[in-house]
C-alpha positions in Angstrom: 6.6 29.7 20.2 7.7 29.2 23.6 10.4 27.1 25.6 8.2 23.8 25.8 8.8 21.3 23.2 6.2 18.4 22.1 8.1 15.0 22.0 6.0 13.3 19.5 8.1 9.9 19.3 9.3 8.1 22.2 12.4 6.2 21.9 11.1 4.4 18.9 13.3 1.3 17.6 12.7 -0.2 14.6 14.5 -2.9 12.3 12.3 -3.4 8.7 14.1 -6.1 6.6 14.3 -5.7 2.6 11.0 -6.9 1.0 9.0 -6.8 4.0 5.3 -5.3 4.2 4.8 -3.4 6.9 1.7 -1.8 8.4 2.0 1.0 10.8 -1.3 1.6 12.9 -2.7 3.6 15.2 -5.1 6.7 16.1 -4.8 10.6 15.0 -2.0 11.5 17.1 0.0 8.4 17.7 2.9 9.5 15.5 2.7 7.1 12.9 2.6 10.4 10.2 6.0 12.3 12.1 7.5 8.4 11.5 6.4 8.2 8.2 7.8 11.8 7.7 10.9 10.7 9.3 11.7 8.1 7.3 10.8 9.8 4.2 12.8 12.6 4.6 10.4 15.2 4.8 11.3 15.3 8.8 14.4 15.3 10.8 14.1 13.4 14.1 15.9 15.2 17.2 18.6 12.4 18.1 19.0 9.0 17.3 20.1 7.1 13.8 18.0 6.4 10.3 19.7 4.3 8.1 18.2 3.8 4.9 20.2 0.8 2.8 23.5 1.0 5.0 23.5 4.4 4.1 23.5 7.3 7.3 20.4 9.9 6.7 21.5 12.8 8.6 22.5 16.3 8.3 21.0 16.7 5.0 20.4 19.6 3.2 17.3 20.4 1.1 18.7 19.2 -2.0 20.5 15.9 -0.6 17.6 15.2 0.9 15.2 15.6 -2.5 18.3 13.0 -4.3 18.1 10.2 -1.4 14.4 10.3 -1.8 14.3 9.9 -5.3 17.2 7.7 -5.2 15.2 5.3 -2.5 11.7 5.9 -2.2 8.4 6.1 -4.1 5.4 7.1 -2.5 1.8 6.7 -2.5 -0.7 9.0 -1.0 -4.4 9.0 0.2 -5.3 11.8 -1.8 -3.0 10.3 -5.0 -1.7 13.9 -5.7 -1.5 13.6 -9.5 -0.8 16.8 -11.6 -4.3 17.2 -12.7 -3.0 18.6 -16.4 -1.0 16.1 -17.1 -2.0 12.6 -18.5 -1.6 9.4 -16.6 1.3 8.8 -19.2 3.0 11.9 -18.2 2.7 11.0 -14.0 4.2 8.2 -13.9 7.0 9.3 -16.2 7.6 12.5 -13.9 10.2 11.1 -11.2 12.6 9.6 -14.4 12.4 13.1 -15.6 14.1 14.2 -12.7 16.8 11.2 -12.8 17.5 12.5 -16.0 16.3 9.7 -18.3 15.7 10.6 -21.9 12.3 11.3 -22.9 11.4 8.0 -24.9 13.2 6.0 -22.4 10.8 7.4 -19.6 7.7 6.8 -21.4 8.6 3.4 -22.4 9.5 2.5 -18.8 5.9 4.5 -17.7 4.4 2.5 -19.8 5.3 -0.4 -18.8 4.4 0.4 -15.4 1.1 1.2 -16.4 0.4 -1.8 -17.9 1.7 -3.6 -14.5 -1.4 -1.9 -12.8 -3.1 -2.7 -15.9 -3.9 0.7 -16.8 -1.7 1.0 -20.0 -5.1 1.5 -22.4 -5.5 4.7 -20.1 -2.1 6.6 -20.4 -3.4 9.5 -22.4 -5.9 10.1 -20.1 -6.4 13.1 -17.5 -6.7 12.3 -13.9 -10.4 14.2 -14.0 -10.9 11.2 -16.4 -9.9 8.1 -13.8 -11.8 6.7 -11.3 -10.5 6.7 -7.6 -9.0 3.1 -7.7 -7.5 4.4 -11.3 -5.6 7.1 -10.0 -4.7 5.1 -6.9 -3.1 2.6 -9.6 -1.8 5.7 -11.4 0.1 6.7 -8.0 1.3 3.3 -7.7 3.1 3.3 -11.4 4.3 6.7 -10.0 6.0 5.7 -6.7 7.3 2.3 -8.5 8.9 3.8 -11.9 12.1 5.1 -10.3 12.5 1.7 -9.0 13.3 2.9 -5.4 14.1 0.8 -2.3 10.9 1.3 -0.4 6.9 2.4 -0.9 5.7 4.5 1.3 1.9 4.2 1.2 0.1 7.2 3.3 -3.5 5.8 4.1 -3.3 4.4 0.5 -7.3 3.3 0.7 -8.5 6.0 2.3 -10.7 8.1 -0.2 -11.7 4.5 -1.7 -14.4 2.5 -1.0 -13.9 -1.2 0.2 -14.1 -3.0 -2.8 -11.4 -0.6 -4.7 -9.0 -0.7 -1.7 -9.1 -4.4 -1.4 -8.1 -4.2 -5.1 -5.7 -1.9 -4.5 -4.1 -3.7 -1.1 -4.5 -6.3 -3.9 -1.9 -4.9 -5.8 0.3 -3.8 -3.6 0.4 -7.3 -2.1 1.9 -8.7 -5.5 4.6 -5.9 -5.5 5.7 -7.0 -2.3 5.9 -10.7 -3.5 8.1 -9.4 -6.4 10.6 -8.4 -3.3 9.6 -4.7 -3.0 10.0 -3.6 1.1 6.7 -1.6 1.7 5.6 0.1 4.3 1.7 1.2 4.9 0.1 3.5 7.2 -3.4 3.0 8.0 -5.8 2.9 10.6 -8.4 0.6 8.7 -7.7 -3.4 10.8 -8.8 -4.8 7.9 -5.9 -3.2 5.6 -3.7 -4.0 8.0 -4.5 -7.4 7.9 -3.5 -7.7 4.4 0.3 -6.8 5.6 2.5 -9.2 6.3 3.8 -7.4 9.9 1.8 -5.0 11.6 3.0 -2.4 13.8 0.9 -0.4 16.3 1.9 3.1 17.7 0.1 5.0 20.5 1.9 8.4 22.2 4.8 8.1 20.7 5.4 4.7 21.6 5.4 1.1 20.3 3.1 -1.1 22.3 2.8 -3.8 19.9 5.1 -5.2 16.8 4.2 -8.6 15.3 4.3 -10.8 12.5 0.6 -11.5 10.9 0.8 -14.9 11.0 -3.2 -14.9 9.3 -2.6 -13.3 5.6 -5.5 -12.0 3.8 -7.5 -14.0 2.2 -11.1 -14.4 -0.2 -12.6 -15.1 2.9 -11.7 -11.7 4.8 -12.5 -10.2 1.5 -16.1 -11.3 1.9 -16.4 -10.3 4.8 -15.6 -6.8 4.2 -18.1 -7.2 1.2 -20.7 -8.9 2.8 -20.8 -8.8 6.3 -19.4 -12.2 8.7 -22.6 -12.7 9.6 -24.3 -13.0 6.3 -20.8 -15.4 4.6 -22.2 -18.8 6.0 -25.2 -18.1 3.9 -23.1 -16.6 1.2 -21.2 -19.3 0.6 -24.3 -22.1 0.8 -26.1 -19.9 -2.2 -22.7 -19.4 -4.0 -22.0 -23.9 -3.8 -25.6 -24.4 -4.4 -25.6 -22.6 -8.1 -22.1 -23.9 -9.1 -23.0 -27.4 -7.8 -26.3 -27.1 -9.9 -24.4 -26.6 -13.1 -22.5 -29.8 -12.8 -23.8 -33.3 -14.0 -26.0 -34.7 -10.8 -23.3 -36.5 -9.2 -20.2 -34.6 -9.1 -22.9 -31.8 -8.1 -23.8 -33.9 -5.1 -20.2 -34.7 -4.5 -19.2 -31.1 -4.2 -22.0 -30.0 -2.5 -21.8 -32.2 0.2 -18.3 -31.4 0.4 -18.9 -27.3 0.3 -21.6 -27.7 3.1 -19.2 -29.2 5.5 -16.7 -26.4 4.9 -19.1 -23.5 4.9 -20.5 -24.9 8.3 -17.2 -25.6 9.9 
């Protein structure tokens, strides 16, 4: 309504290489969802080029638009949106059905995405029967069973607690290494810090695009877990109880050795 218009992106530039991991970051309103609509299709920007695999997306119609995205991207939401009637099975075999692939050619290849996020002893089972993380891994089978170019992950850990979305980021993290370009939106650091680039976005703009040069590790995982002022400690009572199930003198051996590294 009106004649003023709301430029939600700024002049935003952006270059992501094949099989990178990406995070995009930043508060409610700092455009990181219009991008992510953007370059999934679901939004047209106002001027300037997307090019998706060489190929030009632009002046797409509904239908065009539905075939590139099938074609290129798989997506993962926050909220997983599974078809609640269908079996885990039947979700991730949903996007082949609409490439057209026979029926037991689709569950074959769900299947074997299922078992990737080691969930293949669950594929008759109803997403009311899943645990968050399960359905997240569900999602995941989803998004990567049409084999597309790029994931799209929407807050992917969102409705998870810290524990399942480190599992999660977790998995995600060995799809990358199998040469999958992925992009996650988040405002959580510590997810972020699992990505390989981050990418920070405030108004419209970007005021900060780096490589993470510090991947994730156990020891950012524990901290999450346990709190960084509490892992020094951690890790003494952890070295002490392995070191006492050795013979007495590799136990001293490595205990002398764990002490130095959990006080340096």
């Amino acid at each position: 309504m009106g004649t003023s218009s709301l430029h939600v992106l700024k002049g935003i530039n952006i270059d992501i290489e094949e099989g990178e991991l990406v995070a995009i970051m930043g508060s409610s309103g700092s455009g990181k969802s219009t991008l992510l609509n953007i370059l999934g299709m679901l939004d047209v920007a106002d001027e300037g080029d997307y090019i998706l695999d060489g190929v030009p997306i632009k002046n797409l119609n509904e239908t065009k638009a539905a075939k590139y995205r099938n074609q290129f991207l798989g997506f993962i939401f926050q909220s997983f949106n599974l078809i609640n009637y269908k079996t885990a099975l039947e979700n991730v075999s949903l996007p082949l059905y609409y490439q057209g692939i026979a029926r037991k050619e689709r569950q074959e290849a769900a299947l074997d995405y299922l078992d990737r996020v080691g969930l293949k002893d669950w594929a008759t089972h109803l997403p009311s029967e899943l645990s968050g993380g399960q359905k997240q891994r569900v999602a995941i089978a989803r998004a990567m069973a049409s084999k597309p170019k790029v994931l799209l992950a929407d807050e992917p850990t969102g409705a998870l607690d810290t524990k399942t979305s480190y599992e999660v980021m977790d998995l995600i993290q060995k799809i990358n290494e199998e040469g999958k370009t992925i992009l996650v939106v988040t405002h959580e650091p510590d997810i972020a810090q699992m990505c390989k680039r981050i990418v920070q976005l405030k108004d419209g703009v970007i005021i900060e695009d780096k490589k993470n040069k510090t991947s994730f590790s156990l020891y950012s995982c524990l901290i999450g877990i346990v709190g960084e002022k509490y892992l020094t400690l951690f890790a003494k009572i952890s070295c002490v109880l392995f070191c006492l199930a050795l013979p007495w003198h590799w136990g001293f051996l490595f205990l002398s050795f764990f002490s130095v590294l959990a006080t340096a």
